[in-house]
Every structure is written in C-alpha cells, then in structure tokens.
C-alpha positions as CSV (number, residue, x, y, z in Angstrom):
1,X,98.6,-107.9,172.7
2,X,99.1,-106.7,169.1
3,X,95.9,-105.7,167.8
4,X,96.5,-107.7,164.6
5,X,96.4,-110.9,165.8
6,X,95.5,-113.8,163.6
7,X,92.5,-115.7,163.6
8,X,94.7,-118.9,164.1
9,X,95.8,-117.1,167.3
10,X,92.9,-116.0,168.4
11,X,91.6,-119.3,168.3
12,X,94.8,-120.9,170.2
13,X,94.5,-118.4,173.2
14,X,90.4,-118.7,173.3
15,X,89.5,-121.7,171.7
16,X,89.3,-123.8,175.0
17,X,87.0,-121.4,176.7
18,X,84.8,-121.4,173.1
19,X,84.6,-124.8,173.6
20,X,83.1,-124.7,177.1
21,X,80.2,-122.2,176.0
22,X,77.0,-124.1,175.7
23,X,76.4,-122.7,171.7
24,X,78.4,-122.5,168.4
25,X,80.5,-119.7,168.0
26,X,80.9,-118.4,164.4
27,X,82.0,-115.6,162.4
28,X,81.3,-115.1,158.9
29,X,81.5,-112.8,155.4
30,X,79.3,-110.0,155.6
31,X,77.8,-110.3,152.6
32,X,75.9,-113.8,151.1
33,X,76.6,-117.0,151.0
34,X,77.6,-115.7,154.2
35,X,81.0,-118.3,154.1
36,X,82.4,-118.9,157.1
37,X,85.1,-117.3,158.1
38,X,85.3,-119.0,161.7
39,X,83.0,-122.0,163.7
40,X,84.4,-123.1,166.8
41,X,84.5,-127.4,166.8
42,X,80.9,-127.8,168.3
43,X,79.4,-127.3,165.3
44,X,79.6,-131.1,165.4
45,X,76.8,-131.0,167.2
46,X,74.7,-130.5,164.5
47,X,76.1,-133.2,162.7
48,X,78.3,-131.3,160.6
49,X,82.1,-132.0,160.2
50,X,84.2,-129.1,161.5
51,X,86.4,-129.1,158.5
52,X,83.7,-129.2,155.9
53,X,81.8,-126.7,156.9
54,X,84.7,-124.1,156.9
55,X,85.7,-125.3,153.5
56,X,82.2,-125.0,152.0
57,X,81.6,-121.4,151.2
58,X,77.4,-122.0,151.8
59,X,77.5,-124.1,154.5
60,X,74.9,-121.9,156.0
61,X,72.5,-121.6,153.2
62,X,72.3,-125.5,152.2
63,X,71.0,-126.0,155.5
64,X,68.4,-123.5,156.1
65,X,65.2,-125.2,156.3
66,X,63.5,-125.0,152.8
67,X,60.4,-123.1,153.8
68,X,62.5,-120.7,156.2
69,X,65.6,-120.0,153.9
70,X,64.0,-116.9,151.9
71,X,62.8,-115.2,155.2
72,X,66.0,-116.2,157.1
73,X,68.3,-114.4,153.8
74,X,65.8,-111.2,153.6
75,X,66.1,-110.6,157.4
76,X,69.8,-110.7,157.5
77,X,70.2,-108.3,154.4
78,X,67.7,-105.9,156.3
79,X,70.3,-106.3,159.6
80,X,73.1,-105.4,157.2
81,X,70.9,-102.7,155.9
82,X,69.8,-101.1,158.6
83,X,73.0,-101.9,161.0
84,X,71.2,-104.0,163.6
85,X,71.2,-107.0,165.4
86,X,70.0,-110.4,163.6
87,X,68.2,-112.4,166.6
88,X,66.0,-114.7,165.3
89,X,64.5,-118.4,165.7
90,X,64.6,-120.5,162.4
91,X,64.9,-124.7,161.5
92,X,67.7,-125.9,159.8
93,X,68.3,-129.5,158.3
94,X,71.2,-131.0,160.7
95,X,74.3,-133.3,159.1
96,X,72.0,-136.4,159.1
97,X,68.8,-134.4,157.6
98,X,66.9,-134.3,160.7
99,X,65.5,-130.7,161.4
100,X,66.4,-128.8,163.9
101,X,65.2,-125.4,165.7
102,X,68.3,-122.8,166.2
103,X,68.7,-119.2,167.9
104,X,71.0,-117.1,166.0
105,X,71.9,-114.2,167.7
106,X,74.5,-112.0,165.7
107,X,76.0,-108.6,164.7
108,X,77.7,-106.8,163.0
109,X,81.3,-106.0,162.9
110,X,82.2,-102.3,160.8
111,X,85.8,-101.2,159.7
112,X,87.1,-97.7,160.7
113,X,85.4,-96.2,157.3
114,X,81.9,-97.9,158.4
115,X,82.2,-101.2,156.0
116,X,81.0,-104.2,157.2
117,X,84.0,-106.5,157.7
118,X,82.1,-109.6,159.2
119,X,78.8,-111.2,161.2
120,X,79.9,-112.7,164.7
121,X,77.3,-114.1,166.8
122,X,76.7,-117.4,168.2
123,X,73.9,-120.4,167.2
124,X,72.1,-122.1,170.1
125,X,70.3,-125.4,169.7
126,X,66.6,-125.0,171.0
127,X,65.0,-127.8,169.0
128,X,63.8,-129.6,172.4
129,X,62.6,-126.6,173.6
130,X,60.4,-126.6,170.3
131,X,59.2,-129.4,170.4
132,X,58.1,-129.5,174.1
133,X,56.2,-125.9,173.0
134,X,54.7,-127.7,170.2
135,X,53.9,-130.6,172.6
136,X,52.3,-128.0,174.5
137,X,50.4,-126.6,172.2
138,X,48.8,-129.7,171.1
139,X,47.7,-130.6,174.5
140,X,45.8,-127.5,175.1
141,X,44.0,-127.7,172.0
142,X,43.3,-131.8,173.0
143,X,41.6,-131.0,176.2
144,X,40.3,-127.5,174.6
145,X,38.5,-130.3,172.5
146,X,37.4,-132.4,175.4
147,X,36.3,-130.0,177.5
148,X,34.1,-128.8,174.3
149,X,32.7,-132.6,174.0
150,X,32.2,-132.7,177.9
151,X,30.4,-129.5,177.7
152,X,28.2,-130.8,174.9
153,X,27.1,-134.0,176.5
154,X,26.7,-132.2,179.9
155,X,23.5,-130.2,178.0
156,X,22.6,-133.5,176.7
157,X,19.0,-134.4,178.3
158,X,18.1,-137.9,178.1
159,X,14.8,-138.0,177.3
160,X,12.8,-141.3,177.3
161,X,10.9,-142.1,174.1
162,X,8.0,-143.4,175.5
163,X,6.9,-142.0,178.5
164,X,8.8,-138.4,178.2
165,X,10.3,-138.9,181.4
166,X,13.8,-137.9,182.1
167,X,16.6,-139.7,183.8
168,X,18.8,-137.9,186.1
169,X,22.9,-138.5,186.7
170,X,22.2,-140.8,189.3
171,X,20.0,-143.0,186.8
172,X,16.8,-141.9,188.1
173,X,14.1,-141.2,185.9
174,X,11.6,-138.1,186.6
175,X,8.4,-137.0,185.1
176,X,9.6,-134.0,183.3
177,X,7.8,-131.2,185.6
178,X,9.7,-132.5,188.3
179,X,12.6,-132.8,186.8
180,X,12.8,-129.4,186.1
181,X,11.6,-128.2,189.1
182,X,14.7,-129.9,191.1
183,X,16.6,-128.5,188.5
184,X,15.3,-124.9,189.5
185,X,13.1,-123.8,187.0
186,X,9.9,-122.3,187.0
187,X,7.6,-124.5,185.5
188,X,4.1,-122.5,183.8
189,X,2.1,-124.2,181.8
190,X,0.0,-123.4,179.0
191,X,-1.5,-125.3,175.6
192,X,0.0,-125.0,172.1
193,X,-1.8,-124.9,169.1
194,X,-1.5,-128.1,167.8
195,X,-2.4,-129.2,171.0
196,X,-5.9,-126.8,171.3
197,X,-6.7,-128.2,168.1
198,X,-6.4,-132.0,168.1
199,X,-7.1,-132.4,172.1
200,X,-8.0,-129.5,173.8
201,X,-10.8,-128.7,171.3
202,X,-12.0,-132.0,170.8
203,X,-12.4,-133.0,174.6
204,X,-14.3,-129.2,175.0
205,X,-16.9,-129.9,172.0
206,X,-17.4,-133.9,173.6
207,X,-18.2,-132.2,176.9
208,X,-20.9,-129.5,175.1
209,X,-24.2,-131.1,174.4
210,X,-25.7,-130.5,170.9
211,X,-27.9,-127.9,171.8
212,X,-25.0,-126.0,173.1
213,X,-25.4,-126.7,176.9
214,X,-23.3,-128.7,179.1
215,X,-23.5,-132.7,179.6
216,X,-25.1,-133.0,182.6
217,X,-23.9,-136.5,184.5
C-alpha cells in the first residue's frame, strides 16, 4: 500500500465500512470556511445532498445554528491554535431547516514540518437525545412546582370564619385548642392587649363595686 494513495481510493477500499458507522465521516481544510475536503454519503441524513455539500466551500458554516456559529468558529480556531482536540455539542439547521443537536468530535492532522494539512473527525446526530434531556428538564421543574404548591396548601389551615374552629383532613371540624393539641402542640394561654383592654378590663371593673370592693351575690 503506497502511502500516497488518493482520496478517491481511499474511499473505494473504505467507503463501505464508512458507510456502516453509525456517524458522518468528514475531513476538511484546516483553516475557515472549513470546505470540505471529504463527507462520506450519510450526510444525507441531515438532509443535505451528498454532492452539494462537497461542492459548497461553507457548507459547514451556513448551517451552524445562528446563535451557536460565533462560539462554534472561535473554539475551532483555539483547537488549531493550541493543537487539540475539537469535541463539542452544537445545533445546526438540517437540509429542510429543522434544527438539529450534533457531536463533533475532530483533530487535527500536521504535515512532517508541523502545518496543519486537514481536520478529520466524525459528526454524530444526538438531537433526540436533546430533546429527551430537555424533556427531562422540564419535568423536574413541573413537579419541582407541584410539589411547591402541594407544600403550600399542606400549611394551609382552614379556619372557619364564624366560630374559629378548624376542620381537619378528614372533614372534621375542632375547636382550635383541640385541634392543636392532636396536632402535638403545647397549648398556654395567656391574654393580649387588645384583649385586657376591651374584655378583660371591662368584665374586672363590672365585677368591682363602686366603692372599690367586690359584688357580693
């Protein structure tokens, strides 16, 4: 095997067990738009044609996601830069405009005098792994809410408006001292101010005769 084989040979002797991997196999120019230099046929899967995307120089680029194509072109400039590994999660708009979630996990490839000659790495679709995070997510924070609400109403005391009694789970209502008492607290009791002064008071100074001594019955 001549160590100068083409890329059109290359991709005779491999391109069947490319196509069996479960991701898209690419290699592209090292520096940006990034064109590709290679994509093995499953970029299809993504709803791009095969053909077109190999003939248009940024392929890549147009279909970063909007909000996640400056990030996505800084980090792989600061792979390049610092000669490491791009691995990263990113969306991309698919052939039909949808957006999808994609793994790209790439290198490097140097020349004997330490230039970059190429990326090569492979994309992997994760979008349904996404969304079921995302899915996820949004259930926890659901019953995070409900269990907030549940905890809210279970500190709810219903109170009645007349009598002051209190009605238990089991639709029983309670004078209040007993109430709390089967609930296990220690009941004292004692007389507020505004309670000394309209009641307390008053039913003291109807009990004390003018002269200052007691009524006698």
């Amino acid at each position: 095997m001549t160590q100068n084989r083409t890329l059109a040979e290359v991709e005779a002797l491999y391109g069947g067990l490319i196509a069996t991997l479960p991701a898209i196999v690419y290699v592209a120019e090292p520096l940006p738009p990034y064109a590709t230099i290679y994509v093995s046929p499953s970029i299809a899967s993504l709803g791009f044609d095969h053909q077109a995307w190999v003939q248009d120089p940024e392929g890549w680029v147009k279909c970063l996601h909007p909000e996640d194509r400056e990030w996505v072109l800084a980090e792989s400039e600061a792979a390049l830069a610092a000669n490491r590994a791009f691995d990263f999660e990113y969306r991309i708009l698919d052939g039909e405009g949808q957006l999808r979630w994609i793994h790209d996990r790439s290198m490097w490839v140097f020349d004997a005098q330490g230039e970059p000659l190429c990326w090569q790495g492979v994309l992997l679709d994760i979008t349904r792994r996404r969304r079921a995070e995302e899915e996820r997510e949004t259930l926890i924070a659901e019953l995070r809410a409900a269990l907030g609400e549940i905890s809210t109403l279970s500190r709810l005391l219903p109170v009645c408006s007349y009598c002051k009694r209190v009605r238990d789970d089991r639709d029983y209502w309670h004078e209040l001292d007993a109430y709390l008492a089967h609930a296990g607290a220690r009941i004292t009791h004692g007389i507020c101010p505004d309670c000394y002064r309209d009641v307390a008071l008053r039913e003291l100074e109807e009990h004390v005769s003018p002269g200052g001594e007691e009524e006698k019955e």
